[in-house]
C-alpha positions in Angstrom: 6.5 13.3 52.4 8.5 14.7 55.3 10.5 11.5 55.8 11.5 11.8 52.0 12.4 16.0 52.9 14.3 15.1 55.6 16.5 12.5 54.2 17.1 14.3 51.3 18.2 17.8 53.2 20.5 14.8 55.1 21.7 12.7 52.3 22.6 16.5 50.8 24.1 17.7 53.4 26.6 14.3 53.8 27.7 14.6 50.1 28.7 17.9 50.6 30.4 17.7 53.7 34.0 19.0 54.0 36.6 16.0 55.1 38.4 16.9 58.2 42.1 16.4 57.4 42.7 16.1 61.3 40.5 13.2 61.4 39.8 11.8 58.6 40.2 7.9 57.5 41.5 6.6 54.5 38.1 5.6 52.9 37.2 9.1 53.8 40.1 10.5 52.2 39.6 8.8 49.2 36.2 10.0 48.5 37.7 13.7 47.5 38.3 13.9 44.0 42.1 13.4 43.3 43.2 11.7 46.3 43.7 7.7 45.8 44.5 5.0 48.5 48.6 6.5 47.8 48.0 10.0 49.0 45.5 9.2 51.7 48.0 7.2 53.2 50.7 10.2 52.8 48.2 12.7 54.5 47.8 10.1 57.1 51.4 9.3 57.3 51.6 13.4 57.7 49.1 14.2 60.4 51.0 11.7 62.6 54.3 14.0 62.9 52.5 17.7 62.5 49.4 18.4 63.0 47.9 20.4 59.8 46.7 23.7 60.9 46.2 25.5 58.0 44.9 23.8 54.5 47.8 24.6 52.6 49.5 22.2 54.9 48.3 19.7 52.7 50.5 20.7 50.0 53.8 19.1 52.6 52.2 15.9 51.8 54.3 14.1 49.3 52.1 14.0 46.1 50.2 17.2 46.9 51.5 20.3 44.8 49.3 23.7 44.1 47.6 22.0 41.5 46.1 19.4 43.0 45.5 21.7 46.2 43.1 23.9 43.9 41.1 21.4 43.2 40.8 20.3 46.3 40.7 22.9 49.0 36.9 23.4 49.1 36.1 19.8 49.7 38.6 19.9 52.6 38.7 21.6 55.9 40.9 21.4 59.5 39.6 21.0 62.7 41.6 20.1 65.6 40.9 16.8 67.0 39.8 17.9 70.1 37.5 20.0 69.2 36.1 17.2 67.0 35.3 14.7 70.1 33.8 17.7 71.7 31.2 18.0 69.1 31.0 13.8 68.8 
């Protein structure tokens, strides 16, 4: 029964996860609701001139307006890529 507890609070926890904009891959993008293989590629393309910083740096990404943004921005989050490795 504990196995099944702990997977669960895991598998939970993995679904809800925030994607990293800094770090993120293209499957990865694509699993927030909105963004296709198209504007995963843009935020990629993006991130390799300017670093995002802040999340409404995601609306400079060709494709990404308020709209979208909205329905988006709690599924998303920015961490520097440093501090990612750190934590890896």
């Amino acid at each position: 029964m504990k196995k099944i507890l702990i997977f669960l609070m895991l598998f939970v926890s993995f679904v809800f996860a925030k994607v990293n904009l800094n770090t993120a891959t293209v499957q990865e993008l694509e699993q927030i609701k909105g963004i296709g293989a198209k504007k995963a590629l843009e935020i990629i393309k993006y991130r390799k001139e300017h670093n995002f910083t802040k999340l409404e740096d995601i609306m400079k990404v060709k494709g990404i307006g308020k709209k979208l943004f909205e329905k988006i921005k709690n599924d998303i989050e920015i961490k520097s890529q440093k501090n990612n490795k750190k934590k890896q």
